[in-house]
matplotlib code that plots the C-alpha trace (Angstrom):
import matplotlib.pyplot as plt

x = [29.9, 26.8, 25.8, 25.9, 23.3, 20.5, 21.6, 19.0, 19.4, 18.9, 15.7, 15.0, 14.9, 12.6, 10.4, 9.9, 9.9, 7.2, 4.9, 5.5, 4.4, 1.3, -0.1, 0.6, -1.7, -4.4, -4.8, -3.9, -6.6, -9.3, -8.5, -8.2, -11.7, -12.9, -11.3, -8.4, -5.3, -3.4, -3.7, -2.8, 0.6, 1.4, 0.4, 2.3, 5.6, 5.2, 5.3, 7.6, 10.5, 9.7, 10.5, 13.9, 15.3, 14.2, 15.9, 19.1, 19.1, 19.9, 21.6, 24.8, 26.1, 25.4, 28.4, 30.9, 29.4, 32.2, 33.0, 32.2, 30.0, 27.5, 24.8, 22.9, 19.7, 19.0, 17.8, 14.6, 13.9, 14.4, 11.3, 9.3, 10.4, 9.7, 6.7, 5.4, 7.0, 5.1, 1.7, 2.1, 2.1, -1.3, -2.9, -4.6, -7.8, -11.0, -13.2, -13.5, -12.6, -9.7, -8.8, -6.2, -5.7, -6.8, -4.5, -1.6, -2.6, -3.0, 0.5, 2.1, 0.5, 1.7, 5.2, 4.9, 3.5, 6.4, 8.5, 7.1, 7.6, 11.3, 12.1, 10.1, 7.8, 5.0, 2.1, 2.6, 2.7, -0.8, -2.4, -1.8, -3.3, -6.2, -7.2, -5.9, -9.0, -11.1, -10.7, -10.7, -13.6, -16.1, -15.4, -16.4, -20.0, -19.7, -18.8, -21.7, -23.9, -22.3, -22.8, -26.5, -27.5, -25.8, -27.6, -31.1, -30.6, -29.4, -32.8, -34.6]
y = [19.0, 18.4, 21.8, 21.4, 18.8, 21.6, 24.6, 27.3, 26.6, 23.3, 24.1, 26.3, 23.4, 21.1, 23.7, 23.6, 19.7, 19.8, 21.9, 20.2, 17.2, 18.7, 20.3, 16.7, 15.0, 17.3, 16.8, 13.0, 13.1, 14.2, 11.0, 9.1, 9.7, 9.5, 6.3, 6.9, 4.5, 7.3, 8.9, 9.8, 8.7, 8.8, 12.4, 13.2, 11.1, 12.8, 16.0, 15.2, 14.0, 17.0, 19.6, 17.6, 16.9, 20.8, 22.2, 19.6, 21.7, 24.9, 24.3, 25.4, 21.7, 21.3, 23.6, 21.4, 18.3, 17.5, 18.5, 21.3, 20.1, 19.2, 21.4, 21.0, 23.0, 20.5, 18.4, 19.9, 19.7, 16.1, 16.0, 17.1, 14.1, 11.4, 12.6, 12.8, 9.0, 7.9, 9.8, 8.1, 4.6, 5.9, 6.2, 3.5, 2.7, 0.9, 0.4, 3.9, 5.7, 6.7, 6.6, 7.9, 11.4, 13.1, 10.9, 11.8, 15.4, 15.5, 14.1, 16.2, 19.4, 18.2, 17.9, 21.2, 22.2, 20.5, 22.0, 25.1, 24.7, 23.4, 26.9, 28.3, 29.7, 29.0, 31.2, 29.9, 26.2, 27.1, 28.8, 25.8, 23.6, 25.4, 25.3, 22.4, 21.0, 23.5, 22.1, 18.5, 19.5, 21.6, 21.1, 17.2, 18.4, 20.7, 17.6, 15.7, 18.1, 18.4, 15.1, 14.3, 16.6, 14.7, 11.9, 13.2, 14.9, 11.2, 9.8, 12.4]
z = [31.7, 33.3, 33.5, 29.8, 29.5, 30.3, 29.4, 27.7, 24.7, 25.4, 27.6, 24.4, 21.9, 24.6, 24.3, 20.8, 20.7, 23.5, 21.5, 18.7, 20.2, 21.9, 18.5, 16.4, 19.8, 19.1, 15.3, 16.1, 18.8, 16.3, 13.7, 16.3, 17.4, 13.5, 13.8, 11.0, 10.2, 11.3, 14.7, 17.9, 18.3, 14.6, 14.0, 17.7, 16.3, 12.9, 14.3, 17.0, 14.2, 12.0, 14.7, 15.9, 12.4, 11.7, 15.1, 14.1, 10.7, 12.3, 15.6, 16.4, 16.5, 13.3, 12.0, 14.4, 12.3, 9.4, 6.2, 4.2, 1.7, 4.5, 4.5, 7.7, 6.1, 4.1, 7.1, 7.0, 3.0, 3.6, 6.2, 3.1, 1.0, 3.6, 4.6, 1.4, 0.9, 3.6, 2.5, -0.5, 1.3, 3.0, -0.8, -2.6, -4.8, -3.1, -6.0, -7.5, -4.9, -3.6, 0.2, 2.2, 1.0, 3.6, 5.9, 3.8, 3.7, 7.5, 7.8, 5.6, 7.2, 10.9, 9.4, 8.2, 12.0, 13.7, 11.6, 12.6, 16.1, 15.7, 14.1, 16.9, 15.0, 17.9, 17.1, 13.5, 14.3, 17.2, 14.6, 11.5, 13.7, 14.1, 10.7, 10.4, 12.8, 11.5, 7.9, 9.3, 11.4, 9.3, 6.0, 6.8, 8.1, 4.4, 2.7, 3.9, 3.4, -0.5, -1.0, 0.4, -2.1, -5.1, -3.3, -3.5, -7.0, -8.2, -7.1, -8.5]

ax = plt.figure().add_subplot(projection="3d")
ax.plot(x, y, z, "-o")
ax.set_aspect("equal")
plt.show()
C-alpha cells in the first residue's frame, strides 16, 4: 500500500502541481510588488487549484469514482466558471472608472496556466506566463505613455 502513495504517476502529477504553483508565484510576485488586491499567494493558490481540479478531471481515479452520468471532464470546465465568479467579485466602479479588471483578467489567465500545467502541457503553461508578464509588464509602461499624451493634448 505504501509503495502506492508515491508511485510515478503520482510523482508525475506533483510535478505538474509544483509548476503550476511556481508559474502562479511569479505572476503573483509581480502584483504583489505593484501592490494589487490580488497577489502572491492568491495568484499561486489560483493556479495551484486550477491544475489539481484539471489533473482530478482526467486521472485514472476518476473513472473508479461512481456512476455513469458523472463526467469527470467537466471538472475543469467548472475552473472556468468560478474563476470568472470570483473575477467578477474583483470588479467594481470608483467614480467613472472601473477597477479591478486587470485583476480579474490576471486570475483568469493563471487558471488557464494552471490548467495548463495540470494537463502537463509545460512549455505551454512556461510560455503563457511569459506573456502574461510581458503584457502585465510592458504594456503598463505603453499605457502610461498612452495616456500622458491624452494628458498633454487635454491642456492644450
Amino acid at each position: 500500500m505504501y509503495n502506492d502513495l508515491l508511485n510515478s504517476q503520482v510523482l508525475w502529477m506533483i510535478g505538474h502541481l509544483t509548476l503550476a504553483a511556481v508559474l502562479g508565484m511569479v505572476i503573483g510576485f509581480e502584483r504583489e510588488h505593484r501592490r494589487k488586491p490580488a497577489g502572491l499567494r492568491t495568484y499561486t493558490l489560483v493556479a495551484l487549484g486550477a491544475a489539481l481540479f484539471t489533473i482530478m478531471s482526467f486521472a485514472p481515479l476518476a473513472k473508479d469514482l461512481g456512476a455513469s452520468s458523472f463526467d469527470p471532464s467537466r471538472i475543469a470546465s467548472q475552473v472556468v466558471v468560478g474563476i470568472g465568479f470570483i473575477g467578477g467579485g474583483l470588479i467594481f466602479l470608483k467614480g467613472d472608472r472601473m477597477e479591478g479588471l486587470t485583476t480579474a483578467a490576471g486570475l483568469w489567465t493563471t487558471a488557464a496556466i494552471g490548467m495548463a500545467a495540470g494537463f502537463g502541457l509545460y512549455t505551454i503553461a512556461i510560455y503563457g506566463t511569459i506573456l502574461v508578464l510581458l503584457v502585465l509588464w510592458a504594456l503598463r509602461s505603453l499605457e502610461t505613455k498612452i495616456h500622458q499624451g491624452e494628458e498633454q493634448s487635454r491642456n492644450f
